[in-house]
C-alpha positions in Angstrom: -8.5 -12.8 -12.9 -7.4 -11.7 -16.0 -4.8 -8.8 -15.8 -6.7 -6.3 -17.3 -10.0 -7.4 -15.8 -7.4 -7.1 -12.5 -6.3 -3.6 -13.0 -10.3 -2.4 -13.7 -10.8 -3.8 -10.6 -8.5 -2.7 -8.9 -8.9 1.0 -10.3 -12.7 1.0 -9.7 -11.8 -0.3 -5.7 -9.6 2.7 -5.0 -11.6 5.1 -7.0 -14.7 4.0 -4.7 -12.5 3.7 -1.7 -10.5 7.0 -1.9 -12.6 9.6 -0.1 -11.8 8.0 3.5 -8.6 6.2 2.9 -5.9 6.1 5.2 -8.0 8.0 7.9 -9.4 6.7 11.4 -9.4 3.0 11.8 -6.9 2.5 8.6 -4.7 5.4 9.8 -1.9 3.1 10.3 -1.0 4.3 6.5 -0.5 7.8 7.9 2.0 6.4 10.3 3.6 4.2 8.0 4.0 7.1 5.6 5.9 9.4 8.3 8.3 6.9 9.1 9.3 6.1 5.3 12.2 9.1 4.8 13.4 8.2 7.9 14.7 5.2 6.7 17.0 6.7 4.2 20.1 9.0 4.4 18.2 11.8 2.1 20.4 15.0 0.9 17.2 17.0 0.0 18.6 17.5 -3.6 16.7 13.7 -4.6 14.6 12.9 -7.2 12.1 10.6 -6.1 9.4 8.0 -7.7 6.7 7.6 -5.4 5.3 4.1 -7.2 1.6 3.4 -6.4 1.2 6.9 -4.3 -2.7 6.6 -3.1 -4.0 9.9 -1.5 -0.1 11.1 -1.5 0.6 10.0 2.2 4.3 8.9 1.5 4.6 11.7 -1.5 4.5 14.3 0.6 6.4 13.4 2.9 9.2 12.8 0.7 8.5 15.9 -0.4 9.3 17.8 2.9 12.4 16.2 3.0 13.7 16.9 -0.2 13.3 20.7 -0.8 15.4 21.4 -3.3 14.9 18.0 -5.2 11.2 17.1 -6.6 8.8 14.0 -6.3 6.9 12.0 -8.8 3.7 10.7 -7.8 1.6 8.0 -9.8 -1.1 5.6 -9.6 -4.1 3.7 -11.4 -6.8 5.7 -9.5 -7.3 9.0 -10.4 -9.8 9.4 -7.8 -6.5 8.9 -5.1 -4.4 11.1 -7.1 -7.2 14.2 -6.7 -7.3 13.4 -2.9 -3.1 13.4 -2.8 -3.4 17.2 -5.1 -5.5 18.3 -2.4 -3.0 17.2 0.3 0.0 18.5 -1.3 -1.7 21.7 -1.9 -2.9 22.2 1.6 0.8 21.9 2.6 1.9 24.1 0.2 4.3 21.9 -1.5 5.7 23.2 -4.2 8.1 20.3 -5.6 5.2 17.8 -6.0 3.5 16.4 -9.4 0.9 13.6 -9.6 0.3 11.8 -12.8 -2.4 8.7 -13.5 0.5 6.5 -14.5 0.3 2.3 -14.3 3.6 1.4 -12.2 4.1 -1.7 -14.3 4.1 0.3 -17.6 6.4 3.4 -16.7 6.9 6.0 -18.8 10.2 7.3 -17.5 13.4 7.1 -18.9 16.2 4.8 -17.6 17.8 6.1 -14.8 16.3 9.1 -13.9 15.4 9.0 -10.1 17.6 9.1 -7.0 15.0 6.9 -5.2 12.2 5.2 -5.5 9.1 4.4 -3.4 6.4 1.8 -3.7 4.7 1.3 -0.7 1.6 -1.4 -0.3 2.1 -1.3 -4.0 4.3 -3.9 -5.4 2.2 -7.2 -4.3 -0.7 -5.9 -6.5 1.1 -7.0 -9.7 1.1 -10.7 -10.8 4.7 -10.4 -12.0 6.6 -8.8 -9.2 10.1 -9.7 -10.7 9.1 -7.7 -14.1 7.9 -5.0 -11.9 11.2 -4.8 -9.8 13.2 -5.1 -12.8 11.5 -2.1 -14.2 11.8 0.3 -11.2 14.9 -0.5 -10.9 16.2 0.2 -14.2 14.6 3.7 -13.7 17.0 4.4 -11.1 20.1 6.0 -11.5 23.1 4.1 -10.2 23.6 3.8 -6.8 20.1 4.9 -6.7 17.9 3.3 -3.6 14.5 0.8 -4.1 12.5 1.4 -0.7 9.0 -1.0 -0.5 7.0 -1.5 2.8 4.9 -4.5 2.4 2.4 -6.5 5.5 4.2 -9.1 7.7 2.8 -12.5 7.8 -0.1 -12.0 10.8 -1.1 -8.5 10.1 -4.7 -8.2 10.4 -5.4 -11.7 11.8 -7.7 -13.3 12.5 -10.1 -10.6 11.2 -9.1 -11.4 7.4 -9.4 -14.6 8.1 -12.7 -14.5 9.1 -14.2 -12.1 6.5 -12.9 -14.5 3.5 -14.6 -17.6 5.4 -17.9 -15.5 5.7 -17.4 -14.6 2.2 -17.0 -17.9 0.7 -20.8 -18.7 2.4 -22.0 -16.1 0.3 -20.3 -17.6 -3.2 -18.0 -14.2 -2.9 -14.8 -15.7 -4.0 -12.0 -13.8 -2.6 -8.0 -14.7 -4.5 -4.9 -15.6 -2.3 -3.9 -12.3 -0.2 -1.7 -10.8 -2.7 0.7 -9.8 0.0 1.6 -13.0 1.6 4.2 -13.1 -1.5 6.0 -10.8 0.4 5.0 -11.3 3.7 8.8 -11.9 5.3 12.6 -10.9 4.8 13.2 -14.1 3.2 10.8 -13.3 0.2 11.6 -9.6 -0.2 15.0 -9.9 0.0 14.8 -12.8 -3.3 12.4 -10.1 -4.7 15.2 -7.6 -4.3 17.7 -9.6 -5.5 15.8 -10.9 -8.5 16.4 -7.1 -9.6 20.2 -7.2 -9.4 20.1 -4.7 -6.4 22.4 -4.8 -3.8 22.8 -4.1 -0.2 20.1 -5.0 0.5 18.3 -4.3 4.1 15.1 -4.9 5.9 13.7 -3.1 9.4 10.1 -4.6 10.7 7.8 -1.6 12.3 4.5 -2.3 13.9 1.8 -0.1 14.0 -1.1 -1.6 15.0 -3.2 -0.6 17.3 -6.5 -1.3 19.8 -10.0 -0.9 18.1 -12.9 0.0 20.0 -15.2 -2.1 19.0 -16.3 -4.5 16.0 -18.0 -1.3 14.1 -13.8 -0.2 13.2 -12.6 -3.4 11.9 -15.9 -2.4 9.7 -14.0 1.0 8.9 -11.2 -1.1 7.1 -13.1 -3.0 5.2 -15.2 -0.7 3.7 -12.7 2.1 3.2 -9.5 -0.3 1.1 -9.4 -3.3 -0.6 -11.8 -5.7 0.7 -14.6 -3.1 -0.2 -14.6 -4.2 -3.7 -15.3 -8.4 -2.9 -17.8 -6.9 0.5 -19.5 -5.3 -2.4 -20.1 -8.6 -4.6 -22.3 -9.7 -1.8 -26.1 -9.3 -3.6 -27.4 -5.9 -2.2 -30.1 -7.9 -0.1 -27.9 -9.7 2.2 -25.5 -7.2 2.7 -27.1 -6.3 6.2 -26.9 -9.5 7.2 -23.3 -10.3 6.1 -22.2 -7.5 7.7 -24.5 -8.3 10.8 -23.1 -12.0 10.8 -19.3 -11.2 10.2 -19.1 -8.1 13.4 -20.7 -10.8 15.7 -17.8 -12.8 14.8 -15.2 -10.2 15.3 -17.4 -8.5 18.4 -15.7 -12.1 19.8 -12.2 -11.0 19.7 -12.8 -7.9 22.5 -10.9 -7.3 25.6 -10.5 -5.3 27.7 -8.4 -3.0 25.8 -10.3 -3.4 23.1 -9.7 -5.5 19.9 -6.1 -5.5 18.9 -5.4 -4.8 14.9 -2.0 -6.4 14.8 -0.1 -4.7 11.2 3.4 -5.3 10.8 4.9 -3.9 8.3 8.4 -4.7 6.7 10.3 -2.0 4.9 13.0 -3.0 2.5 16.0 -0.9 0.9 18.4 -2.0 -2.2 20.7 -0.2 -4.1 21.1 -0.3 -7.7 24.7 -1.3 -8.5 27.1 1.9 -9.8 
């Protein structure tokens, strides 16, 4: 896919997706979110880049944490961004501003932030290096690059399954994006392709039992997969959807059916 044809496409998904995003069966993103400024030694004076922010889940909570510093939030989709002014605003944060912005055309100066933030973000560019190159030379030195990214596994074998029912209905779906990143090994020559430097990974899971087929479902429609679900011609989208819960409706025990995301979150520094 061409990169602009990409970024549309992208933009479109997340405008489309936004209104339920990171809620019941995907809320995994909420609890990925509250773990994020936990994972760095914050002073509260920061300036922070949150990179890719969504409906704001991470943003604000950087922004709790950093009360007498402020937080940059950007993304393609403006559609997310009004969702995260809405959450900011209910929490009555005060050091928060969201701006449309494409991450991998910044329009910062050199660095400027304390920290950065990307989080399910970075593996949507083709040219990762660039990207990392460019965030990082927005930090200020000594500044901190913190990305969470899938493990290899997450969501298996219910993505799996959806691209092979896909594929029977010419819906051509590319390489996960994220398996570029899907392990220490690959974020850590990521990081390092950026000149940062003590670099550190730490793996959190937080998957958890679905009910039934009808949540796995939830995920789909609500993020990323809604956008190739919805190349499917209008009169067999019934039966896809029939076909493919079957399958999954397979996976059930009693506990339910496990959604198995693995995240790993990654921290470098940018050299002083």
């Amino acid at each position: 896919m061409e990169d602009e044809k990409r970024i549309q496409f992208i933009r479109q998904t997340f405008d489309t997706v936004c209104s339920n995003y990171g809620q019941g069966a995907l809320r995994f993103f909420q609890t990925a979110a509250e773990r994020l400024p936990g994972l760095l030694d914050l002073k509260g004076d920061e300036q922070v880049l949150d990179a890719a922010a969504g409906t704001g889940l991470a943003t604000v909570q950087f922004a709790a944490r950093v009360p007498k510093g402020g937080v940059r939030g950007i993304d393609l989709s403006e559609g997310m961004l009004q969702k995260a002014r809405e959450r900011a605003h209910s929490l009555k944060l005060e050091n928060i501003e969201f701006q449309q912005m494409d991450m991998s055309r910044l329009d910062f100066p050199e660095n400027h932030f304390d920290v950065i933030n990307s989080s399910f973000g970075v593996f949507f560019v083709e040219d990762m290096q660039y990207l990392m190159r460019l965030l990082a030379s927005r930090l200020k030195p000594g500044g901190r690059l913190l990305t969470t990214h899938f493990a290899a596994g997450s969501m298996s074998p219910m993505t799996e399954m959806i691209r092979d029912r896909l594929a029977l209905y010419d819906v051509e779906v590319p390489t996960l994006s994220w398996t570029r990143v899907q392990n220490e090994s690959l974020n850590g020559e990521l990081y390092s392709s950026a000149d940062l430097v003590n670099i550190r990974h730490k793996r959190s899971q937080v998957g958890y039992f679905f009910p039934d087929a009808n949540a796995w479902w939830d995920v789909v429609w609500w993020a990323g997969y809604r956008g190739f679900v919805q190349q499917v011609p209008e009169q067999k989208l019934e039966q896809f959807k029939a076909e493919h819960l079957a399958e999954v409706g397979q996976l059930v025990t009693d506990e339910g059916i496990w959604f198995n995301v693995e995240l790993i979150h990654t921290v470098g520094e940018k050299p002083l």
